[in-house]
N, C-alpha and C positions, 0 to 999 in steps of 0.2 A: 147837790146837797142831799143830805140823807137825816130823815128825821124818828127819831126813835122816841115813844113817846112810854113813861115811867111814872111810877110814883114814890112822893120823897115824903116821908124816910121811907124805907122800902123793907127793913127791919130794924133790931135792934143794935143795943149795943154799938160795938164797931162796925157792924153790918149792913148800916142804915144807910149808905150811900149803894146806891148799885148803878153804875151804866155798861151795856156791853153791845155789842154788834158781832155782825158775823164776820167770818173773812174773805166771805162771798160779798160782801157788801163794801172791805175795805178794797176789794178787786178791782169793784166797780167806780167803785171814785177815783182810784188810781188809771183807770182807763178811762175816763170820761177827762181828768183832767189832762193825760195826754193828749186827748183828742180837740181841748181846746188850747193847747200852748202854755207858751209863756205868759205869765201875768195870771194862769187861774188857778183856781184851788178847789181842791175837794173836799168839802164839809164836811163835817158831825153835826147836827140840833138835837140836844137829849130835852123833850118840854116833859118835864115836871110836875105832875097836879101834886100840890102840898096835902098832905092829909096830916102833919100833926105839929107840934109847936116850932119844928129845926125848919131853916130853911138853906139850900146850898149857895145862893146869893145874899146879897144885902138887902133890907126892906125893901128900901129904896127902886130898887132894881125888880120887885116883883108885878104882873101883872094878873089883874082881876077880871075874869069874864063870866059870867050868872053866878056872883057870890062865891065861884069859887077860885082860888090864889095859884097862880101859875109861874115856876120859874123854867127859865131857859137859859141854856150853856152850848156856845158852839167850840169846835176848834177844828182842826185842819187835819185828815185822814192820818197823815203822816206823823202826827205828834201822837195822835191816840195810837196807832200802832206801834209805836215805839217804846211805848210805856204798857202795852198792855199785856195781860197771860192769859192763856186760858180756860176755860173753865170746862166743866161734866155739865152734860145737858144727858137728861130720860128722854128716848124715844120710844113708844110702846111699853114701860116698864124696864126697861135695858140702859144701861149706862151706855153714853156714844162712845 
């Protein structure tokens, strides 16, 4: 499992969803879940701290820890890879 930790909404607009990972990271869970066989999976946990009225779950489903509102979303290395693109990351002022 690999836990990546975000804040929601993260911008505006259409914006306001963000999760991402590396592909150093989706590596690793693909080798980690070879290394335990069949039956495992390599996770994603994107946890959440809510900062403003949206939230990416249902009430229901959010958790509270010192007054502040927490949601969490897992899925499976391989679903998020498969759906994912890209992006430009700055390192030093330089587009990568």
């Amino acid at each position: 499992m690999d836990v990546k930790g975000r804040r929601f909404p993260a911008g505006t607009r259409k914006q306001f969803w963000k999760n991402w990972t590396t592909r150093e990271d989706l590596r690793g869970l693909a080798s980690w879940e070879g290394l335990f066989g069949p039956g495992s999976g390599g996770l994603l946990v994107f946890a959440y701290l809510l900062t403003g009225e949206r939230s990416p779950v249902p009430v229901e489903e959010l958790f509270c820890h010192q007054r502040q509102w927490y949601a969490f979303l897992g899925l499976r290395w391989f679903d998020y890879a498969s759906a994912a693109r890209p992006i430009r990351v700055w390192i030093e002022g330089r587009p990568d």
